[in-house]
N, C-alpha and C positions, 0 to 999 in steps of 0.2 A: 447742319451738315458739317461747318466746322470743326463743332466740339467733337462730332462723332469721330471727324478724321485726325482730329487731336490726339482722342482719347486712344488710336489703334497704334501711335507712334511708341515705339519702343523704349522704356525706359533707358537704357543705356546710351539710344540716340538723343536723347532731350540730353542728358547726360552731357555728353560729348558736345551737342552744342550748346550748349552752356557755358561749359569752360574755355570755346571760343570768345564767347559773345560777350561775357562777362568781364574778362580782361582787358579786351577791346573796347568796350564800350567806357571804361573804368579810365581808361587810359585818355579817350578821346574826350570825357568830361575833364579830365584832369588839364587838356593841353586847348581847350576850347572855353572853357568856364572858370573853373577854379581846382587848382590852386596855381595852377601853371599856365594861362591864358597867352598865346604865340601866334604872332601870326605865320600863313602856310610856308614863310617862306623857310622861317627857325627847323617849323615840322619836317619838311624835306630836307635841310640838314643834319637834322638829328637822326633822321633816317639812314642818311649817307653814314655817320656815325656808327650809326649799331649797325649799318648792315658789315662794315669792318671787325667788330664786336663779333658777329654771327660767325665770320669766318676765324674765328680764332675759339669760339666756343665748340664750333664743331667738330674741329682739329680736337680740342678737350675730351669728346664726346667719344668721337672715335676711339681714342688712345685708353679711355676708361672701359672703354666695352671690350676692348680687346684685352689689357691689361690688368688691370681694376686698379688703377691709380688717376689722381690730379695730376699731370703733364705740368709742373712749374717752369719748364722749358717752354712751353706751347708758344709762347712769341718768341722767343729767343733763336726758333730756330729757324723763322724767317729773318733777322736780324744781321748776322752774313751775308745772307745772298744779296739783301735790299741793300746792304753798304758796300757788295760793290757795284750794284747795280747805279748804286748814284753816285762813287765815283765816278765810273765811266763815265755819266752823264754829264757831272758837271766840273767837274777835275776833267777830263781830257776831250769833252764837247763829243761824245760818242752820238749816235743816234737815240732818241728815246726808247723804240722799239728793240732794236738791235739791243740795249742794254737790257730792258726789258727778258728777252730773251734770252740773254747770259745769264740772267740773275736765276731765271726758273730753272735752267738746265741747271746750275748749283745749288736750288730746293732742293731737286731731283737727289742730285747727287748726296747731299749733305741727310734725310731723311735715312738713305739706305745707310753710310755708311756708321748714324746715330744707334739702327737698330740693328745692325751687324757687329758694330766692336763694340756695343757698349749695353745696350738694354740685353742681348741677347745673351749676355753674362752673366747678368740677374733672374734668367728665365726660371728655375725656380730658387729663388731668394722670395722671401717674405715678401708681404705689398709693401711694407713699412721702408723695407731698405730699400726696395724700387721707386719710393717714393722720393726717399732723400736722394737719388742718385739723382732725380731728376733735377733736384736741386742745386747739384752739383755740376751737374753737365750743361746747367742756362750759365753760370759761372765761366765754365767752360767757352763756351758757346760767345759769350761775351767779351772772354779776353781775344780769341779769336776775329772776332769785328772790329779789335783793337787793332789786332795785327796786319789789318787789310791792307791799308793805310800803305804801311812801312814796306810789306811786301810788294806794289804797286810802285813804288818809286814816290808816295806822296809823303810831305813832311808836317803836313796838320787835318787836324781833324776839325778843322775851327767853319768849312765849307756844307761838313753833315749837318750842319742844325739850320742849312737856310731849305727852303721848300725846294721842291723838285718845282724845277719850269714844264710847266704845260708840253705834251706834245704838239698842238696846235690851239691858234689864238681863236676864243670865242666867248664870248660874256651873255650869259642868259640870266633877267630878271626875274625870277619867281618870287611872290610873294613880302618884297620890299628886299628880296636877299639877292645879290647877285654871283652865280656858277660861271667859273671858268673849266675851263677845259679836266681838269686835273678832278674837276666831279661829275663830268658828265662822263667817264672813265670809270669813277668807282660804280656812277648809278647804271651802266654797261654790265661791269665786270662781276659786280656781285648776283647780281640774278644768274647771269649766266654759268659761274661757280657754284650755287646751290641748285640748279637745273643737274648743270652737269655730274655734279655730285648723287642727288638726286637717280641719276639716270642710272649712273654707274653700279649704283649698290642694290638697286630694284632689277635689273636689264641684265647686267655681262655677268655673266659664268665667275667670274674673277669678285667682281661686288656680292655675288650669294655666296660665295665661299666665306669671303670675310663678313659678311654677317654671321654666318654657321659658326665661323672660327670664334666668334666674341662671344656669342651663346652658349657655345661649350666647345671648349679647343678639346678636350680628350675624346668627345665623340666623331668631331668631323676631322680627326685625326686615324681614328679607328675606320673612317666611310673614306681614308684616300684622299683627305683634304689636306696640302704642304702646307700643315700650320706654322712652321718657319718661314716659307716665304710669303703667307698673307702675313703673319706682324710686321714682314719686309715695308707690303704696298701697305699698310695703315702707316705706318712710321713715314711712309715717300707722301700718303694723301697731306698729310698733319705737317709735314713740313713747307708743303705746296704751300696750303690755307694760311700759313702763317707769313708767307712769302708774298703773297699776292697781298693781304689785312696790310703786314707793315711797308710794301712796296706805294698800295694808294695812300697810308697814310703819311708816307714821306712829302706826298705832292700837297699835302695840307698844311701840316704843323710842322715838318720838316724831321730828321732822322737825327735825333741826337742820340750819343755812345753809351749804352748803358743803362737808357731808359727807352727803350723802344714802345716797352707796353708798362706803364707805371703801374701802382697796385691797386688802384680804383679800376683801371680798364683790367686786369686780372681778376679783379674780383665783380667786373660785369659781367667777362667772359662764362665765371665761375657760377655764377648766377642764374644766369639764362641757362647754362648746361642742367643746373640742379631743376630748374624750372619743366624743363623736358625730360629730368627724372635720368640724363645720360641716356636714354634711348629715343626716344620720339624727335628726332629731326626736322622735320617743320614746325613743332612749339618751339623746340631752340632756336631758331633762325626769327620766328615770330617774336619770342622774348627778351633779344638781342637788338632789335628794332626798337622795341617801343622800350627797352630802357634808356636806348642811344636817343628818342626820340624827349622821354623826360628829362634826360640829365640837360641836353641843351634848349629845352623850354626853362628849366629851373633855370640856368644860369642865364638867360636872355633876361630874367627879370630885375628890376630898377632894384639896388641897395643890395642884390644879391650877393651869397660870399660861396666860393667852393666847398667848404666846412659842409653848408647843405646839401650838398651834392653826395657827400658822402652818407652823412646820417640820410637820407632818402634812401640812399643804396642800400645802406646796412637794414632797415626797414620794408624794404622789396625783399631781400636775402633771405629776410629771417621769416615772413611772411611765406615766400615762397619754402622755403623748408620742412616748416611746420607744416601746409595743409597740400603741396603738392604729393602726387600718390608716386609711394618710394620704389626704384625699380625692380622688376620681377625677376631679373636673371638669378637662374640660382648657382651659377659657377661660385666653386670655391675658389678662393685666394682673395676675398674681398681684403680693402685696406686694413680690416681691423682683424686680421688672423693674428696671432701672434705666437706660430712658430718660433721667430728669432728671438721671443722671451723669454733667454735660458736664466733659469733662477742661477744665480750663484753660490753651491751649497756650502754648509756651514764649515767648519773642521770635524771630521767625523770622530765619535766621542772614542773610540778605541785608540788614537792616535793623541787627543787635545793634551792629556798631562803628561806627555812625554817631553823629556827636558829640552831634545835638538829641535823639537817643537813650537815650544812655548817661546823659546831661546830665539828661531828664526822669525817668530811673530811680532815680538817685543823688538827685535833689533830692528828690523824694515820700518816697525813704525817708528821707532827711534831717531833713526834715519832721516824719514822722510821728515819729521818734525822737526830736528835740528836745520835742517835743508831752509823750511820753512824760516824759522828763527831767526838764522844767520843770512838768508834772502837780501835785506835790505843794504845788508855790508857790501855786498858788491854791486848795489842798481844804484844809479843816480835817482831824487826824489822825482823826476818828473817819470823813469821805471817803477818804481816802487807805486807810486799810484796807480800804474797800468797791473801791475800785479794785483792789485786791491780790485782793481774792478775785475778781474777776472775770477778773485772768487765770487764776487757780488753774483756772475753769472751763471757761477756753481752752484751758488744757492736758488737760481730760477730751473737751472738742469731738474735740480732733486723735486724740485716741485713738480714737473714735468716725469721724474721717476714714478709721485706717488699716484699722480692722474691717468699717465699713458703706461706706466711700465705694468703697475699693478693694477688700477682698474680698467684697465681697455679703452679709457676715453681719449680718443686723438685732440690734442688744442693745439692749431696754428695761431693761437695771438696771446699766447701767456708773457708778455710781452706786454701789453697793454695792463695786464694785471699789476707791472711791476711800476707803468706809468700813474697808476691809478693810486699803488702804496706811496709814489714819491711826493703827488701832490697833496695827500692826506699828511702825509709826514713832514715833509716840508713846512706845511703850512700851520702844524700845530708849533714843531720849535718857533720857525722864526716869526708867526703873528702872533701865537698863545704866549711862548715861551717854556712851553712844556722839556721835561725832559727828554731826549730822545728815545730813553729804553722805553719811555712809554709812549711816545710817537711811534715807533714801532708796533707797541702792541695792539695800539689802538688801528691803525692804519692795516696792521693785518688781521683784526677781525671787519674792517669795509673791506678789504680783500676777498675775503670769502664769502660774503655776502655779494659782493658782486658776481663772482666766480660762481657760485650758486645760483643767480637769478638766470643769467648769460648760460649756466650748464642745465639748469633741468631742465626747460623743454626739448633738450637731444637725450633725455635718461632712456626714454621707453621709444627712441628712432636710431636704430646701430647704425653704423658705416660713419659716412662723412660728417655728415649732420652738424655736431660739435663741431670736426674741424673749421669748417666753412661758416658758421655762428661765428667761431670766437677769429678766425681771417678778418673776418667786414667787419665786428667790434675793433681788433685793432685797429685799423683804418680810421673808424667813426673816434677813439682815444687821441691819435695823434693830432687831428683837423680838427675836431670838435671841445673835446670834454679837458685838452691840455690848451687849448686858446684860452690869452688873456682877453682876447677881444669878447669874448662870450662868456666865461666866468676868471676874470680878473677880481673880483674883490675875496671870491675862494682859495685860489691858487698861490702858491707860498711867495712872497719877498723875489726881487729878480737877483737877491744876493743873499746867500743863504750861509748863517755862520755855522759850525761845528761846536755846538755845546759840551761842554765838561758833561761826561759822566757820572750821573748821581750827584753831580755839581762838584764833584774832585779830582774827575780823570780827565785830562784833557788829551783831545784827539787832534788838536789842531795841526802837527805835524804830519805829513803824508806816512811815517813812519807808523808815528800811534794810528792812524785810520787804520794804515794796514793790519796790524797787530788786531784792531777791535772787529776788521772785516773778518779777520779767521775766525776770531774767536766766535760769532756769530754764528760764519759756516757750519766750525764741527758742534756748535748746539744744536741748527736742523738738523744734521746729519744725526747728531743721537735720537734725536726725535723722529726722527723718521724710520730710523732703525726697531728704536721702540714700537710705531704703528705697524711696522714690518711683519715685528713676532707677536703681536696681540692678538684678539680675536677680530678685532675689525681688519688688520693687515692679510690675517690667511682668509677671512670672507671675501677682500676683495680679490682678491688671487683667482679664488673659485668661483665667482662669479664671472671673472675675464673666460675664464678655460671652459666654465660650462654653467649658463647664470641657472638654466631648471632644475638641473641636478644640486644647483646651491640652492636653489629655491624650497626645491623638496627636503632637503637638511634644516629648514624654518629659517635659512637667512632669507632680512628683509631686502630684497636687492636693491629697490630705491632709497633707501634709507643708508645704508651704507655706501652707495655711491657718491650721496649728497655729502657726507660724511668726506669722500673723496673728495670732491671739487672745493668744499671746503680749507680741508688741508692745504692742497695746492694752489688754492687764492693768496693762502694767509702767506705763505712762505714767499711765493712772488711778488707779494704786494712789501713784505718785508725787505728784502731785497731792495724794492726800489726806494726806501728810509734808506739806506747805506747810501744806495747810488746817488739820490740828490743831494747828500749831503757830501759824498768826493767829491761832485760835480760842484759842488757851491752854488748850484740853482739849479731850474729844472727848464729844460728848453723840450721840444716837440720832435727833432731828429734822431738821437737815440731810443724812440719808442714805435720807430716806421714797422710798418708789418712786415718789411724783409728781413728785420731784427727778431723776431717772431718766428721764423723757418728757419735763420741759423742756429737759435736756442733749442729748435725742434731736433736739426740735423745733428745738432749736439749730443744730444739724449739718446741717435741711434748709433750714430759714433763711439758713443763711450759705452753702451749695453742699457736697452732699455730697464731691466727691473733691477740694474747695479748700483747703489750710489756711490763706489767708489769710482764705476765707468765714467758716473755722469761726469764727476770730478775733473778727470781724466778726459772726458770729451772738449770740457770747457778749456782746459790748459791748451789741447790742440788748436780747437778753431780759434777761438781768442786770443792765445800766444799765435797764433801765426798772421792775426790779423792787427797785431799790437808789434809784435817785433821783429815783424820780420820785413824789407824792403817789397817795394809797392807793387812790382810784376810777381814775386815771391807770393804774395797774399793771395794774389789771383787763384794762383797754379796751387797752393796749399788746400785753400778752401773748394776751389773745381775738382782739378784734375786729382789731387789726395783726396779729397772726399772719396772719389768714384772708387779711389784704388783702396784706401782702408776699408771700403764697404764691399770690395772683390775678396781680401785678402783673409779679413776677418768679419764676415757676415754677423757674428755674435757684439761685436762692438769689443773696444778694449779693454774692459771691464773681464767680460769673456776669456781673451785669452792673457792677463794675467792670472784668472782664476785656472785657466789649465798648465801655465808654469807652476804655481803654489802645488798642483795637483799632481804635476809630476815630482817634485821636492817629497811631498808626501810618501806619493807611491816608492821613490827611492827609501824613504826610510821606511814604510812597511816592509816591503821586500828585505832590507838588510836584519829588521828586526821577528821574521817569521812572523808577522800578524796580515793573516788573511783580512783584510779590507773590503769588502762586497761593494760598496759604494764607489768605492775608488777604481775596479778593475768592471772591463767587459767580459763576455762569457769567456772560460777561461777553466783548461783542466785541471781537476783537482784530484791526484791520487792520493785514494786513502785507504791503507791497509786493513785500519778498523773496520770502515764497512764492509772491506772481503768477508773477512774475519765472522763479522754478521750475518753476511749473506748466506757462504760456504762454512755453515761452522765444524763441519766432518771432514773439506778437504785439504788436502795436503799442498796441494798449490794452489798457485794465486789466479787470478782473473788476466782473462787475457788483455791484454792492451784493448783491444777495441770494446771490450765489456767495462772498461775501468768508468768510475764515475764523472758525470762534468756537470759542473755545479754553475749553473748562471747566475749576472748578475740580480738581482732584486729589481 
């Protein structure tokens, strides 16, 4: 009777629970048996954990369904409100609740006016540039928590980093662990925020609209739905969530400036969301638990080091990537449209041998080389090294040109690619002795083999996939794979000479690095130039813009892709030979994955498929995070982020190419050479074809009959 009533149950329901049951049960051998055996008391903290976790993935969730971007703000914009809410508390002895309650009325506030003066800018801007605004606005968002402080009348910040006091005293024993008050709060408050949540988007009139809105804003815009003011209340929900995640975790670990949510809990957040696919809200909240529940079983264990915490994660990530089922929305604007990829076209060949032409080409480069050259004359050497690394990062931009601009692949940790060439390179000069020009070469074919391993399984999964892959590998590069404590007899010398070139050119002055750093740059830049105009450069092109219609032309689109991630391993991993070797060793903080989203934000800054943008991206952020004073950097990389990505959507790359383009068009115009390339539609009287048309009559065509000739 059993089997009979087995056999009636629906496959999709065995299905479904399955992928309950399986997880769960995966999890509770891992935290009961092996490899992670805790007792219940670690499990209910780790649960308190992720359930903080939950409330910061679902803020993710939301803002992706409605958006179709990663929210890199998504703690950040609890972060404010929680820092004053714990001034009040513990700077001027305010009430718990009372502060409590100031802090949320400033979520409230701070969500609206996030997606009114700022995301609402971007409404339609490509996902890409929405993306890095967000990057720009946690920046933002951060110097702001800075400011609290000052504006309050307080004179340090040295008080945010001890815990929040308990609202009331009580110490409860579970499980060998003892809870004070400040957990019996979060184990309250978070059920009751995914209830509530919960309620809201299933129940009020206001929660079905914003679900309709995320699933296709142009329809439930067409049926009467104020799709402006539902991204309002998602942008208000997501600020809540991240309000209330860092307000309990103030009362745990305490509220330090700047790291409210470090990049391991960003990338659990990120995790659990991917795990729920961005839509299914009870597997994110499910998946946010039991990772909060593993990472603090792992780390309860004897001899344990954090470094595991993170390769587990990166292992959950990629796991979950691979086999969870991808979400079904079919709204366009997904992160990987790439509208904002304007190619930057050539010199058009009617104009190229003209002498004020060639003359204006040759000069500016002229220029800008001399510029270069003469650089080091007026920087002090501890400048002139800062100029060196800034091309070093030039050279990871254009890598990041030939992955994201021209094959469509998003990497948030190319970055770690570059950790990965420094430790190869490093460690063949100063343990082999090898040359460096061939420590580089060698170090950038491991480059692209790793860049390759790490990239194809997102070949044949578009959208995030890749990004969120190579996010949790940088992580796993900087804790794990650059520890000496885990491969110290691999990893190069803790002092790293500068070898003579070919064993006659010495680099040893910050002066000669500089000079060998260019000279490096404009080599990838030829070469990438070169894959630009080949035939693998324009397959990938077409495969970005439309892969079946390349597909149907006989290109192999994984093959060329792989061809892609290649490239841009080898280059980034090159890059990081330079870098260790300015560095003079190779340490673990220059390859953090926040390093990783500014080199990202770089690439959108300067023009994704430019490499002169990228160039030009990297002088920005990098010069302004190199020389320019320490509030300056804030407001450069934030608030300028936001504003060159309003101003010039195309990146700066872009709009030099539309001043050369006006230069141009002036000299067409002066020189009567009708340029089609160069002009938009645009009337063209021409007698001859009257002449053709009317060959018997005597006058001409009327104005409104005359010919208009479009562009191409």
């Amino acid at each position: 009777m059993n089997a009979l009533a087995i056999r009636f149950i629906p496959d999709a329901t065995m299905r479904k629970v399955l992928a309950w049951l399986i997880p769960i049960g995966i999890v509770t051998f891992a935290v009961t048996v092996y490899p992670y055996p805790a007792p219940l008391g670690i499990v209910l903290n780790g649960a308190l954990v992720g359930g903080r976790i939950a409330l910061i993935a679902l803020g993710i969730a939301l803002v992706y369904r409605s958006n179709r971007v990663i929210n890199f703000a998504a703690a950040d914009l609890g972060v404010a409100p929680a820092t004053l809410t714990v001034i009040l508390v513990l700077g001027f002895g305010w009430n718990y609740w009372l502060g409590a309650a100031i802090g949320l009325a400033g979520a409230l506030v701070l969500g609206a006016l996030t997606e009114l003066v700022i995301i609402r800018r971007f409404r339609n801007a490509p996902r890409l540039i929405l993306t890095v605004a967000t990057i720009g606005l946690s920046v933002v968002l951060v110097v702001i928590a800075f400011q609290i402080p000052s504006w309050l009348g307080g004179d340090t910040l040295s008080g945010l980093g001890q815990r929040l006091a308990p609202p009331f005293t009580i110490n409860w024993s579970f499980g060998g662990t003892i809870f004070n008050a400040n957990d019996i709060v979060t184990l309250v408050t978070v059920p009751l925020c995914l209830i509530g949540l919960t309620l809201f988007l299933t129940r009020s009139r206001t929660g079905i609209a914003v679900r309709a809105a995320a699933e296709r804003s142009d329809r439930a815009a067409m049926l009467g739905i104020p799709v402006g003011r539902v991204q309002t209340i998602v942008w208000i929900i997501a600020s809540t969530l991240a309000f209330v995640a860092i307000f309990l975790r103030a009362g745990t670990v305490g509220l330090p400036i700047g790291q409210a949510l470090g990049p391991a809990f960003l990338i659990q957040a990120i995790g659990a969301a991917v795990i729920g696919s961005f839509e299914r809200f009870p597997t994110i909240a499910v998946a946010s638990i039991g990772i909060g529940i593993l990472d603090q079983c792992n780390t309860f264990q004897p001899g344990n080091r954090p470094a595991f915490n993170d390769v587990a994660l990166f292992i959950i990530v990629l796991l979950a990537l691979l086999f969870a089922k991808r979400a079904s929305s079919t709204r366009s604007g997904d992160v990987s449209t790439w509208r904002a990829v304007g190619e930057v076209k050539r010199v058009p060949p009617e104009l190229v041998r003209l002498p004020e032409v060639r003359f204006a080409l040759w000069g500016v480069g002229a220029v800008i080389l001399g510029f270069l050259v003469a650089l080091p004359a007026f920087l002090s050497e501890s400048r002139v090294s800062l100029a060196a690394v800034i091309a070093i990062y030039a050279i990871v931009a254009l890598s990041l040109v030939v992955l994201t601009g021209w094959a469509g692949q998003v990497s948030l940790g190319q970055v770690a690619f570059m950790g990965i060439g420094a430790a190869v390179g490093g460690a063949l000069t100063s343990n082999e002795g090898w040359d460096i020009s061939l420590a580089m070469l060698a170090a950038g074919l491991v480059g692209a083999v790793v860049a390759v391993v790490i990239g194809y399984p997102a070949i044949r999964r578009r959208g995030l996939t890749l990004a969120v892959i190579t996010l949790a590998f940088a992580l796993v590069t900087q804790s794990y794979l650059l520890n000496r404590e885990f491969f110290g007899d691999w990893l190069p010398a803790s002092r790293i000479e500068r070898p003579d070139i070919f064993g006659i050119i010495s680099i040893k002055s910050e002066t000669s690095f500089y000079y060998f750093a260019l000279v490096v740059l404009a080599l990838m830049m030829l070469g990438a130039r070169g894959i630009r105009r080949s035939r693998t450069g324009r397959a990938l092109v077409a495969i970005r813009e439309n892969e079946n219609a390349a597909r149907s032309y006989g290109v192999d689109a994984v093959r060329t892709t792989v061809v892609a991630f290649a490239v841009s391993g080898f280059m980034a991993a090159v890059a990081g030979v330079l870098f260790v070797h300015e560095q003079n060793g190779l340490g673990t903080e220059p390859y953090a994955p926040i390093e990783s989203l500014y080199a990202f934000s770089t690439v959108v800054i300067g023009g994704m498929a430019s490499l002169p943008g990228a160039v030009l991206g990297s002088v920005y952020v990098r010069g302004a995070q190199y020389f320019l004073p320490g509030n300056w950097q804030l407001i450069a990389s934030g608030a300028g982020v936001l504003v060159v990505l309003w101003i010039l959507p195309g990146g700066l790359g872009a709009a030099l190419a539309r001043v050369r383009d006006a230069y141009l068009r002036w000299i067409a115009d002066r020189r009567g050479i009708l340029v089609p390339s160069l002009l938009a539609d645009r009337r063209v009287e021409v007698d001859a074809i009257e002449a053709v048309a009317l060959p018997h009559a005597d006058t001409p065509l009327p104005v409104a009959d005359r010919v208009t000739e479009p562009a191409p």
